[in-house]
C-alpha positions in Angstrom: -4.7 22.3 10.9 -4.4 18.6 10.3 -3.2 16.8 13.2 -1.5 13.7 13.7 -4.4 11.4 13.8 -5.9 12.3 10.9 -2.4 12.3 8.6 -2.3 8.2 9.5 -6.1 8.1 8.8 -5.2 9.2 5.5 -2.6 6.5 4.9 -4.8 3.9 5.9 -7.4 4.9 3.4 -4.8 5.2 0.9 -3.7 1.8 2.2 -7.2 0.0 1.8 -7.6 1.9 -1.8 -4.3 0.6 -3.2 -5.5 -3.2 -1.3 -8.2 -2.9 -3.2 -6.9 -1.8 -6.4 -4.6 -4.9 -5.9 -7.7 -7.8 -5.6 -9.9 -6.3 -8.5 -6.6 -6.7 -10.7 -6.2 -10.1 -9.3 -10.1 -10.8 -10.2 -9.3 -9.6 -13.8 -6.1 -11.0 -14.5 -7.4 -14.3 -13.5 -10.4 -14.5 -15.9 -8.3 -13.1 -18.8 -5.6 -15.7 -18.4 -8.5 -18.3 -18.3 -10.1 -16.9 -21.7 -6.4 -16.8 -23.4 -5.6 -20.6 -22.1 -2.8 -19.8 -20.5 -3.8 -21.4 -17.0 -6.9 -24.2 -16.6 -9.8 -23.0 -15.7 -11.2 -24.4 -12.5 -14.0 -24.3 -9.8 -11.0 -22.4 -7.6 -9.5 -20.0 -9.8 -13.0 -19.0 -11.0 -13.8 -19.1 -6.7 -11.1 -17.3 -6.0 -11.4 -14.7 -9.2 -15.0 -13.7 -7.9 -14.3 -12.9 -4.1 -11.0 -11.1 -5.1 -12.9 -8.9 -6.9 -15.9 -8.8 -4.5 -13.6 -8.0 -1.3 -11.5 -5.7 -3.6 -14.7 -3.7 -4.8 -16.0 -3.5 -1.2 -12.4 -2.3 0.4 -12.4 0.5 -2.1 -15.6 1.4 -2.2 -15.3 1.3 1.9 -12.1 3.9 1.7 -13.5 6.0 -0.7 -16.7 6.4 1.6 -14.7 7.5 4.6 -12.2 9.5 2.8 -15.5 11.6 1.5 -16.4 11.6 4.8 -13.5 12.7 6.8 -13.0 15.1 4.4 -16.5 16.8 5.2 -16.0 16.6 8.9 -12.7 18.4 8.5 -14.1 21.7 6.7 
């Protein structure tokens, strides 16, 4: 049976995923705005557009990794 360890495991994962999920939206919206004119684009926004979605791509890809992996250890 799961115990209690594992259960808040789960929630952090689920907790980096939906961080994650959160910057690569940021690292689109951004860019789109941009394209439609609706804020300037500058050396920052276009900065800070590419490591949200860097950092959001690694944070997801991290939780998915050790979901798949706690998940085989558990079986």
């Amino acid at each position: 049976m799961w115990h209690v360890g594992y259960i808040k495991m789960i929630i952090r994962i689920k907790e980096f995923l939906i961080i994650g999920l959160i910057l690569i939206l940021i690292g689109v919206i951004i860019p789109l705005f941009m394209v439609v004119h609706i804020i300037e684009s500058t050396f920052l926004l276009n900065f800070i557009s590419y490591i949200c979605s860097i950092i959001g791509l690694f944070l997801g890809s991290l939780a998915a990794m050790t979901f798949v992996k706690n998940k085989r250890d558990n079986k």
